[in-house]
N, C-alpha and C positions, 0 to 999 in steps of 0.2 A: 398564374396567367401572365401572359405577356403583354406588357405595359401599353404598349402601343394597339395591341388588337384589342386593350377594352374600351379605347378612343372609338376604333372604329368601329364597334358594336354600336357605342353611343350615337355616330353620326348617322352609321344606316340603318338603324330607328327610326331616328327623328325624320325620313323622309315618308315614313304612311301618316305624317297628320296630311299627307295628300288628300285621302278619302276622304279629306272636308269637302274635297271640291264638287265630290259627287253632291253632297251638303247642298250646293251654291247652286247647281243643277237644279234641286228639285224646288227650290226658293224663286228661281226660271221661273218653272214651269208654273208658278203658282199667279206667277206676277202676268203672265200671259192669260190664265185661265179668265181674270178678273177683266183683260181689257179684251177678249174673243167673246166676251158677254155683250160686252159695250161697241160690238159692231153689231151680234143680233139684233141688238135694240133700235141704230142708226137706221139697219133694214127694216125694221117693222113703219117705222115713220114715214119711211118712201111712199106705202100704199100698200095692197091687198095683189096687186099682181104682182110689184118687185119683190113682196115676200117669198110669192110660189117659183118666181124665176127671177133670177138676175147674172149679168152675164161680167166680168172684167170689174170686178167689184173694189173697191178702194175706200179704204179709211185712215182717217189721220186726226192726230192730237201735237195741239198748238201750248207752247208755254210762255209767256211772256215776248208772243210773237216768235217765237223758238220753234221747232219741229222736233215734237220727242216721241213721236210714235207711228207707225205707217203699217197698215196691216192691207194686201193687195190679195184679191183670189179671183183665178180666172174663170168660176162658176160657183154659184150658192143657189141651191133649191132649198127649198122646205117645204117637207108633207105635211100633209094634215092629223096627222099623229105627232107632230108636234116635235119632230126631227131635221135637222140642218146640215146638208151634206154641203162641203165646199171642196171644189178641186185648184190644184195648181196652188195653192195656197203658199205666201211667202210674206214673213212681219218683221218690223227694224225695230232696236230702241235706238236712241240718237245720245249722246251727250250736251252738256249744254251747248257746247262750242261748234254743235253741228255735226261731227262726226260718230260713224256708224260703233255703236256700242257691242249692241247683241242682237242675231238673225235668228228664225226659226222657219223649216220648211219642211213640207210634207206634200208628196203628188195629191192624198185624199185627206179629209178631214171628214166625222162626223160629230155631230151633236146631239141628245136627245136630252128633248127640254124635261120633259117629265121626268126622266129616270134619272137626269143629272150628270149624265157620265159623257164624257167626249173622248174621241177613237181617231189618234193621227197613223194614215197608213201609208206606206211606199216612200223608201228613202227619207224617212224621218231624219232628219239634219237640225243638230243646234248649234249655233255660233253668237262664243261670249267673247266679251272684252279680255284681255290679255290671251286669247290666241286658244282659251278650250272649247272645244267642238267633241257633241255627242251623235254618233249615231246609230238608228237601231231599223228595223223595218217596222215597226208598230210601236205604237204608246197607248195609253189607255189613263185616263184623270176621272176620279169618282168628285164632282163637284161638291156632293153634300155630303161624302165623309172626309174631302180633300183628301182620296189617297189617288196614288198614281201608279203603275206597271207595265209592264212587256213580260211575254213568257219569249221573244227572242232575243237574239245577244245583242247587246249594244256595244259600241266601240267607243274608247275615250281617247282623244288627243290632246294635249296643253303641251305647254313647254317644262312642267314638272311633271307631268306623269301621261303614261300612255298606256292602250293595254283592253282587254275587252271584258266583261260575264254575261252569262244566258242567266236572263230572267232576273226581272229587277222590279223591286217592291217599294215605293216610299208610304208612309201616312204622315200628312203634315201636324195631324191632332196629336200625333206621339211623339211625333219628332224620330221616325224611324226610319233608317234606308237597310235595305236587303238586296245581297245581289246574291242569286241563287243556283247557282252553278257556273261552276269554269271560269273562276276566279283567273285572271292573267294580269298582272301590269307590271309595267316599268317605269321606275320614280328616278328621275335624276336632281341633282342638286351640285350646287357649284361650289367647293371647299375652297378657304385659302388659309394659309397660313401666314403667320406673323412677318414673315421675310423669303416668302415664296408664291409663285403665279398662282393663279386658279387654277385651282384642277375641278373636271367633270365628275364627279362622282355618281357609278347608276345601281339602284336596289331592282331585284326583280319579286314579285310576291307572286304567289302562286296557293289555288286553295280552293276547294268544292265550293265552299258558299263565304259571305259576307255578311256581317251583322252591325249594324251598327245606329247607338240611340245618341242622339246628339241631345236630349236631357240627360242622361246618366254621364254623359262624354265617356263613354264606352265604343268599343270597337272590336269583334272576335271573327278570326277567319276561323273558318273549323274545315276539316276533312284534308290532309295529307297537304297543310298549310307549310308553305316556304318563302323566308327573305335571304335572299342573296343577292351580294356588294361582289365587288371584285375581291376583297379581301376578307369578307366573313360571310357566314351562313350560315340561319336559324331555320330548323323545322318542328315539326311538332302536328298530330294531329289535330292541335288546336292550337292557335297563337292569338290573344288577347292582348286590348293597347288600350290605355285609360288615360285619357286627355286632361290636361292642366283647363282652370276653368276660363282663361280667356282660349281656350281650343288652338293654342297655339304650339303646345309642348305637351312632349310626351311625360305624364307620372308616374307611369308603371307600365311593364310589360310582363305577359307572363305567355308559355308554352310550355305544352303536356300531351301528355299520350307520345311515347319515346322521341320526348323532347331530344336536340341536339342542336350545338351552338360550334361552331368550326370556323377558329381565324387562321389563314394564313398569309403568311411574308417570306420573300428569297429566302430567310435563313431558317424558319421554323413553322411548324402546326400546334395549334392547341384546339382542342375540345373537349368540350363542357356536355356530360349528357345525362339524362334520368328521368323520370317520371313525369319532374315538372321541373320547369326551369322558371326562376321570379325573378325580375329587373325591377329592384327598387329604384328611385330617380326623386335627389333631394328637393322639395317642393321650393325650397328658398334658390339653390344655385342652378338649380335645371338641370341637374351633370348627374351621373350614374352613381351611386351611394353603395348596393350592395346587390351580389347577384346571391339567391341561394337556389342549392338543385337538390330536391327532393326524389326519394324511390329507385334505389338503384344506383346510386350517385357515380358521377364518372367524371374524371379530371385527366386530361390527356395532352403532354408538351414535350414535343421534341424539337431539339435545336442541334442542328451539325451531330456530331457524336453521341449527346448529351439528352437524354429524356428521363419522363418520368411518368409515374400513374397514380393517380389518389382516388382511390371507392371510401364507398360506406353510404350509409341509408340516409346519410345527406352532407351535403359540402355548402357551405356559403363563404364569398367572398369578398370581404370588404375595404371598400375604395376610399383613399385620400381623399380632404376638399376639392373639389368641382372636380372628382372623378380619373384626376391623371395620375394616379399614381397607387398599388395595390400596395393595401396594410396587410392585412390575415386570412389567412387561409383556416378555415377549420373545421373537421368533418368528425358529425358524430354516429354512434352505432354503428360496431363494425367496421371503423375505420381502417383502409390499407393504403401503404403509401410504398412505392418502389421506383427506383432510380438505378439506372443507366450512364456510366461515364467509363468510355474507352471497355475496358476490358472488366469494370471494378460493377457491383452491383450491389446495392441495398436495400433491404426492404425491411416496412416499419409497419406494425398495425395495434387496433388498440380500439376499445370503445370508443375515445376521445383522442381528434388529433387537430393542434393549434400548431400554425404557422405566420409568424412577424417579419414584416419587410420594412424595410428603411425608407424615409419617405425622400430624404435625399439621393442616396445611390441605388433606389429599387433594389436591392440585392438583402438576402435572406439574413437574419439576424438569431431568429432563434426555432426551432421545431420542438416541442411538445407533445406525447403521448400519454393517454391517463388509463386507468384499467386496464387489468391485463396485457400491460403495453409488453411490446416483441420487437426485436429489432435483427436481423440477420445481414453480414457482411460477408461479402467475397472480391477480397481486396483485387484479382485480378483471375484471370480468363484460368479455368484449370486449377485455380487455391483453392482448397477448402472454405468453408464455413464458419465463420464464428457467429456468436449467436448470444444475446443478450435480449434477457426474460427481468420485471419489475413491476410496480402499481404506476410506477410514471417513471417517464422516460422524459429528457431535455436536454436536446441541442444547440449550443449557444454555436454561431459563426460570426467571421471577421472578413472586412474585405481586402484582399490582397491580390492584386494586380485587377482590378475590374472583376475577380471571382471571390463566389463565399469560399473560406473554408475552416474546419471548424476549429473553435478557439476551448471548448469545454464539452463535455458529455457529462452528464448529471442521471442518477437512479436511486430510485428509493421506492424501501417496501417490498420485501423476498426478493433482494435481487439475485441473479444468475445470472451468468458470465461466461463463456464457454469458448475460448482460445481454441481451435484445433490443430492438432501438430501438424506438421511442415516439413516437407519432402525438402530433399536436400537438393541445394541450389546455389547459384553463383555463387559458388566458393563457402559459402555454409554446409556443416552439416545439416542432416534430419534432427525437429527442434519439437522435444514433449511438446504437449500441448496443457492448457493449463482451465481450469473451472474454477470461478469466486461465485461464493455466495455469502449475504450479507443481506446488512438492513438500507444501507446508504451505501454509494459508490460517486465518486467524480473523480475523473479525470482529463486533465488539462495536455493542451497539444504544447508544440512548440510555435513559436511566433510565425515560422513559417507554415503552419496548419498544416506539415506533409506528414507529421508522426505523433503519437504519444510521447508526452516527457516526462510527464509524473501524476500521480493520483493521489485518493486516499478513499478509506474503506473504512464501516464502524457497524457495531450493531451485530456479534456472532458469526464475525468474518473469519471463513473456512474456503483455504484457495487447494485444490485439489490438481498435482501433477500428469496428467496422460503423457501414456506410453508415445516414445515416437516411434514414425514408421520402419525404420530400422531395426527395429525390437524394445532395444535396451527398454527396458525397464527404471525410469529415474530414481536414485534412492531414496531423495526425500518425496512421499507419497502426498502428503497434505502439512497444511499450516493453517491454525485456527487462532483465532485472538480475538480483542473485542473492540480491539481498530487497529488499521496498518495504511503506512505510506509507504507508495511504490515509488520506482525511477525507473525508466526504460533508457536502453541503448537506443541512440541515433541512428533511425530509419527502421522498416520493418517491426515496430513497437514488441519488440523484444525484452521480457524482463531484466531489469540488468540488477535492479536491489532492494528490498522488502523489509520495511521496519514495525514491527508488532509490539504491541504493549496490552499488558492486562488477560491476563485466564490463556497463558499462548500453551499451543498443545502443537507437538509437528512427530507425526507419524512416517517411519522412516522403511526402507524395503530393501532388501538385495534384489540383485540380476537374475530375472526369472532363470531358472536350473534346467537344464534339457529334457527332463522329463515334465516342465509344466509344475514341477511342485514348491511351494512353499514351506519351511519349514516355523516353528516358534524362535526358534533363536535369528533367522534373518530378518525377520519386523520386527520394531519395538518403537515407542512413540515418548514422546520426550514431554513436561511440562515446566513453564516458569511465565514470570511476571513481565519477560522483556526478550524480544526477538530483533536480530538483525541479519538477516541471510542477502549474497549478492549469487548472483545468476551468471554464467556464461553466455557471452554472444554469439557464440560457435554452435552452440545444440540446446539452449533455454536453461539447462538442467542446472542445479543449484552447483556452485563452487563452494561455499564458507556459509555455516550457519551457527551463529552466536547465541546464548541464551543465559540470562541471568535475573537472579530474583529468585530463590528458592524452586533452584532445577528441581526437577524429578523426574526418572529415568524407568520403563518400564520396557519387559520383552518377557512372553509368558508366563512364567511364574517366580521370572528375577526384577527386582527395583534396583535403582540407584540412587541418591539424594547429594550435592552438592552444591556452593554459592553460584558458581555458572561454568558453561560449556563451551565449544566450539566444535562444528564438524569441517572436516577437512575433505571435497569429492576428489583431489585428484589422490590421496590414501585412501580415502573411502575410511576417514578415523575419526574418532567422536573421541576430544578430549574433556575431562571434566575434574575442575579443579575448584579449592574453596572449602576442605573438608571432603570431599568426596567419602560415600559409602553406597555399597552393593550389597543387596541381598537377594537370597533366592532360599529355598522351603529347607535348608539345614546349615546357610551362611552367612552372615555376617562379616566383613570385607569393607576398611575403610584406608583412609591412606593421604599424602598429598597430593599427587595426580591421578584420574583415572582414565584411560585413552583404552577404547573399543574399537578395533579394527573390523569391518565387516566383512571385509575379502576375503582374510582367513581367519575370522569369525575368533577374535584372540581377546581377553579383556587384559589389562596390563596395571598395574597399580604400584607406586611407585611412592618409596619415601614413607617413613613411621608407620609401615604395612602392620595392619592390627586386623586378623581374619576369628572369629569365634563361630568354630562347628557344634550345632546343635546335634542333637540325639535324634536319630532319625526319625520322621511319623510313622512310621510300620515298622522300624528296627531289623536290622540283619545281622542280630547278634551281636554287634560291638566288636571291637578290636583293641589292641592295645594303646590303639592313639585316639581313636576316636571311641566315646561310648557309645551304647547300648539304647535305647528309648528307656528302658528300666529307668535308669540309675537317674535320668534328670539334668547330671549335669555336664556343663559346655565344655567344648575343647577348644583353646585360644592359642593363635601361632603368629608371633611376631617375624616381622622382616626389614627388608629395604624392597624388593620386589617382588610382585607376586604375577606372577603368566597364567591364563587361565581359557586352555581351548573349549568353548560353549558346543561342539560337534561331539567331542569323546571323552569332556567332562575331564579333562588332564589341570591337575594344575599344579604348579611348579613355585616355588617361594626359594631367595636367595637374599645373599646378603645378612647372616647375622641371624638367622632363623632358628626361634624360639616356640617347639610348639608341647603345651600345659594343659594337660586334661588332670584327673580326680586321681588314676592312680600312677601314673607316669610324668616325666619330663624329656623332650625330645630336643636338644641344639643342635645345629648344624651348619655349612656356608649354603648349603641346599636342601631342600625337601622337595619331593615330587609326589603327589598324592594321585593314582590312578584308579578310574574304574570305581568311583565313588567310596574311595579309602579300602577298598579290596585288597589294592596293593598300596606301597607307599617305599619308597627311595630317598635314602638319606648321603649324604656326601661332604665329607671338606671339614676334618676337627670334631668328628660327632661324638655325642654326649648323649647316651640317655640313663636316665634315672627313673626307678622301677620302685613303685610302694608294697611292701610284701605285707600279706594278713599271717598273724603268727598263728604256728601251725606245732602238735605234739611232737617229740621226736620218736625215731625207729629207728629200734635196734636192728644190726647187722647179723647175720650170721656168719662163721669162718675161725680161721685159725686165729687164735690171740697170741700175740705179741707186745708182752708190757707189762703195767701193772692191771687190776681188775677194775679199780675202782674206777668208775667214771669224772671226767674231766669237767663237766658243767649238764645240769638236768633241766635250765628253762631253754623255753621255745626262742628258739631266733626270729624276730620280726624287721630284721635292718632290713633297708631297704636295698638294692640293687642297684650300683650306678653302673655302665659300659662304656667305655672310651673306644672307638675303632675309626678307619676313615673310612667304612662306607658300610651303609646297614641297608639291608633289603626286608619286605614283608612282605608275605604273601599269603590273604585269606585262606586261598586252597587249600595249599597245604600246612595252615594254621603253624607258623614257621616263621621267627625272624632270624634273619642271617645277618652276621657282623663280621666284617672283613677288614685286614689288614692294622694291626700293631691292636691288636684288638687287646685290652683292661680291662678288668672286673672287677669290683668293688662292692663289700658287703659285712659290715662289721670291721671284723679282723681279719677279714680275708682277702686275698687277695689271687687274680689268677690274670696270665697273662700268655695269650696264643696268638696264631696268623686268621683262625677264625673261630668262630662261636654260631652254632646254631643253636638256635630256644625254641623248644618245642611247648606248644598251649593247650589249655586245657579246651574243653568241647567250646564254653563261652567265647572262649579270644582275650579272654579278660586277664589272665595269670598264668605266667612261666613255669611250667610242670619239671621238665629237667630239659639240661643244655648239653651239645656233642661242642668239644673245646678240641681243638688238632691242630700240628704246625705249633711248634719251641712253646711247646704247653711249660708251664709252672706255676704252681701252686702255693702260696702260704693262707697258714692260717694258726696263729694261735704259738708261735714259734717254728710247727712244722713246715716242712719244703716238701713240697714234689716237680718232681719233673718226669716227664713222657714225651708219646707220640700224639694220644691222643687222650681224653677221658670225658664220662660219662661225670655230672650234675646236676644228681636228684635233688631238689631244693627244698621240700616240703621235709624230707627225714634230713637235710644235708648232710647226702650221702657222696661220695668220689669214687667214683670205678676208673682210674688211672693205664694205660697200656703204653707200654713202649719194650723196648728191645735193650734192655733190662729197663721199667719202670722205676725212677727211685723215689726212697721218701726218708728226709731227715728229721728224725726226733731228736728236742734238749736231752729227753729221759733215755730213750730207747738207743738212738743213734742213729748212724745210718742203715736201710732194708733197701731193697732193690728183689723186683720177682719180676716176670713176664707180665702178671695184671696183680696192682691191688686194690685193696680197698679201705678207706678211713671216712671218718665222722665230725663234722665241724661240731657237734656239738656235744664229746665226748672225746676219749682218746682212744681210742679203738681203732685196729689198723690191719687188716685181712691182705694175707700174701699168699696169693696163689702160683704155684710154677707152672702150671702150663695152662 
């Protein structure tokens, strides 16, 4: 409320201790009754005829040779029923000094001795000392119960108060006066202040009836009762005023039945309204202590631009010593509070709502909400909504320039927080929008109270990214921790940098997809012991987010685990360094950096690349590089890099690349593993090495050439090494292909062409026989061949040789040569067919 209009409440109060005057009136009338006695008696003295008539009748009382009494009527009968009519009748008091105090006149007067009551009729006129005059057409005084009335209206005139009602009751035995219909008066009183003239000040009252006991020093106007000043107004079907006990000052006032209290001044309105409105008033200072408004409660101030509204099922207001100056504001059950500035609006509500003013610069210091407190802002005409939910709510304000503005905002207990995104504007893009929740929140302005500067957050603090109105979709989705300090950019309280510590978890998203869909591999959510992300002032959305303290990395059914991270929004890259390792349901993937490209969904692993492929959980048969679920165990391939598309499961290893399973050895400068090792490309110095399970030998059929006896009878179990620059695999056709200076290596043997294909058995697991073509030759054992092309059967090792002449050198035999033949690593047997 405004400072100045609870002055004026207090002054145009204090003018109904008027209704004393009525008081003074019937204290008159009483003083009249006793000496209107004491001229019946004067008359009885006269005689037996002056009793029955007397004409221009005159009475008078002497004090100390003084004249203090004069009572004159220009006819007095009396019946013989024992009644006293006087006409013309007119009485003085005097002062000592001689001068006229107080008059009373009436055209008719009656008396009746027996029944006690006396009847003043026609133009009833009273005139007291300091200038009040009452009059009514009739009066009526009951002698023996001292009460007095009129059923018509009486008029009051004095120099404080004027004004009329119908029907007026006193009892002097109760000390009661009643005016009983059509309550009207106007009270003036003369203000001045400390260093300025007098001013007139005038109250109007207005009210069906009037009650009032001058033992209880109580006062109640009832029925569509109203006081109004030039600059305030109270109504109420009922307005009550309880007097201090010299009856000089008011103690209390109270109004009810859709009570309403309305100050205004050039610059603003305020009113007070509700059920019942209480004017406490300190018995020691005399000055206004506190107002409360019960039932409905309503708090209403507007000034220039600037207004507000405060409900709830009651408000009370409490005033500084001797009343100038308001301390608190606070309304409970249901409390709602909203405000009005320029284009900006807020609104606050809450079971419990305390507001503190300064007692020096009257200006707001702090606003408090408790239970289910709610706060909703719309920073200007057309913005959106933010919206801030908690168990208390607390506004700390400063003052700067003669206005509050605020210095802190304070919440605790489930808090909600709900940023809404923002259309793009001067020279800004469209800016997510942003949701915290938590247990505690505060956030501190800047000294110039125009923006947020920084905060802090504890207690399950979980801030969650909204989409801005331009679509995008932010990448980072939420950030959780178990406190965090914010920093905002200067102006428009835009996040600018978020520092988290403890259980931090930030869930991460791609750019929604044209069709609306999400896949597993574009979200994945990140954990560690420490967060520092900084925000863009351009569109809100995260720039750099840091994490360390036993990272952990998660996206459907892949981990990652390293010492700490960082993501990069203008690559849209998540680097993670420290040890880094990745896993997913058959990999194993560690390295010294790991950097996750989102964009095109690429993971990259860099430096003492160390990959082990498990055996798949449902198996597809195994290959030669990778096993089988059977067998149990891992396949391990070292690097320097590893590339890894998360869309079509490609992944690429370079640099020195070593890959080690149970029955194989694979090197290379590159390996390429597609299609979830279906296929697999080798490139740049390759080397693979092949474990052979020994196997009986088989004989040949065909012409002999040589001696008979066989050259060796056990089983070959060497293994198989291949030297070529580029090997291809291919499940399908259960098929590896080795290209270019392609070496074979096995035992003693040795073979050397432009390419090799190895054909597998049903498993994938073991090289059944190889097509060898392109500057084929062969040794083994001393012997040579040379061809076009030839067949190796590896289980009998067997050679089916073609060329255009085929040759083959034996120590023993010599040199043969035929169109195809045939020989045996592990025997000497040598089949020469001519056509």
């Amino acid at each position: 409320m405004h400072l100045r209009s609870v002055r004026l409440l207090q002054r145009g109060l204090g003018v109904l201790i008027a209704v004393v005057l009525l008081w003074v009136v019937a204290d008159y009338l009483l003083t009249w009754r006793n000496r209107i006695r004491a001229v019946r008696e004067s008359a009885r003295i006269l005689g037996s005829e002056m009793i029955r008539s007397a004409e221009d009748l005159e009475y008078s009382e002497n004090e100390n040779g003084k004249l203090r009494f004069k009572i004159h009527a220009s006819k007095l009968l009396e019946t013989r029923q024992g009644k006293n009519f006087l006409e013309g009748i007119e009485a003085f008091d005097f002062n000592p000094d001689g001068s006229q105090r107080n008059r009373i006149q009436s055209r008719r007067a009656e008396y009746d001795r027996e029944a006690g009551h006396a009847l003043f009729v026609g133009d009833v006129q009273i005139q007291m000392a300091g200038g009040i005059e009452l009059r009514t057409s009739s009066l009526h005084y009951d002698l023996r119960d001292n009460r007095g009335w009129t059923d018509d209206t009486m008029h009051l005139t004095s120099p404080q108060a004027s004004g009329s009602a119908r029907g007026v009751r006193y009892d002097y035995a109760r000390r009661i006066l009643e005016l009983q219909g059509d309550v009207d008066l106007e009270l003036v009183r003369k203000a001045q202040g400390p260093a300025s003239p007098a001013v007139e000040e005038r109250s109007h009252i207005v009210s069906d009836l009037l009650y009032y006991s001058e033992a209880d020093r109580f006062a109640v106007f009832r029925g569509n009762a109203r006081l109004q000043s030039a600059n305030a107004y109270l109504s109420g079907r009922e307005i009550e005023v309880r007097l201090s006990e010299d009856r000089r000052h008011l103690s209390s006032l109270m109004s009810a039945g859709d009570a309403e209290y309305r100050s205004s001044q050039p610059d603003s309105v305020e009113v007070l309204a509700g059920d019942r409105l209480d004017f406490v008033i300190s018995p020691l200072q005399r000055s206004l202590e506190r107002i409360m408004v019960n039932g409905n409660a309503r708090f209403d101030s507007e000034r220039g631009n600037d207004k507000f509204r405060l409900k709830g099922a009651q408000i009370q207001l409490v005033l500084g010593p001797g009343g100038g100056s308001l301390e608190k504001i606070s309304s409970l059950a249901g409390a709602e509070f909203e405000s009005w500035r320029g284009g900006s609006n807020t609104a606050i509500s809450g079971e419990e709502l305390e507001a503190d003013f300064s007692r020096q610069t009257r200006r707001l210091q702090s606003l408090s909400v408790r239970r289910n407190a709610q706060m909703a802002l719309r920073p200007g005409a057309g913005q959106p909504v933010d919206e801030l939910r908690a168990d208390r709510i607390r506004f700390e304000f400063v003052e700067i320039e003669g206005e509050s503005r605020p210095r802190r905002l304070q919440a605790e207990g489930c808090v909600r927080w709900i940023s809404a995104p923002r259309e793009a504007e001067g020279g800004k893009a469209s800016a997510s929008g942003r949701m915290l929740a938590a247990e505690r929140m505060e956030m501190r302005y800047l000294p110039s109270g125009e923006s947020l500067e920084e905060g802090d957050a504890s207690g399950n603090v979980r801030i969650t990214l909204l989409a801005s109105p331009a679509d995008t979709r932010p990448p980072v989705r939420s950030l959780e921790a178990e406190q965090v300090k914010f920093a905002f950019h200067q102006g428009g309280n835009r996040l600018r940098s978020l520092d988290g510590e403890g259980k931090v978890r930030v869930v991460y998203q791609a750019a929604v997809r044209p069709q609306g869909e999400t896949s597993a591999a574009e979200a994945f959510e990140t954990h560690s012991q420490r967060l520092l992300a900084t925000f863009r002032e351009s569109d809100g959305a995260a720039e750099e987010v840091r994490q360390s303290g036993g990272f952990f990395y998660r996206d459907g059914n892949r981990t990652a685990r390293s010492g700490e991270s960082s993501y990069e929004a203008r690559t849209e890259t998540l680097v993670m360094t420290g040890s880094p390792e990745v896993v997913d349901t058959t990999t194993r993937t560690a390295g010294t950096i790991l950097e996750y490209q989102l964009r095109d969904k690429i993971i990259t692993v860099r430096k003492d690349v160390r990959s082990v492929f498990f055996p798949a959980p449902h198996g597809n048969g195994g290959t030669p590089f990778l096993a089988s679920s059977g067998t149990g165990a891992p396949t391990v391939v070292t690097a320097q890099r590893m590339l890894y598309w998360t869309e079509t499961s490609r992944v690429e290893y370079s640099g020195g690349v070593s890959m080690l399973s149970e029955e194989s050895q694979l090197r290379a400068q590159r390996i390429e593993i597609l299609d979830s090792g279906n296929e697999l490309a080798a490139d740049g110095g390759v080397f693979h090495r092949i474990e052979r399970r020994s196997e009986a030998p088989e004989s040949g059929r065909g012409e002999s050439h040589g001696t008979a006896a066989s050259r060796d009878s056990r089983k070959d179990a060497s293994p198989l090494v291949i030297r070529c620059r580029k090997l291809r695999y291919e499940k399908a056709r259960n098929m590896i292909g080795y290209e270019q200076d392609v070496a074979l290596e096995s035992g003693d043997l040795r073979l050397w062409s432009e390419r090799l294909d190895a054909m597998l058995d049903e498993d994938a697991g073991r090289i059944e026989w190889a097509k060898a073509s392109g500057r084929l030759r062969i040794k083994q054992s001393g012997r040579e061949a040379r061809g076009e092309q030839a067949d190796y059967f590896l289980a009998p090792g067997k050679f089916v040789v073609v060329g255009n002449p085929a040759e083959i050198t034996d120590p023993v035999r010599g040199k043969s040569a035929a169109r195809r033949l045939t020989f045996f690593s592990l025997d000497d047997r040598i089949l020469l067919e001519k056509s």
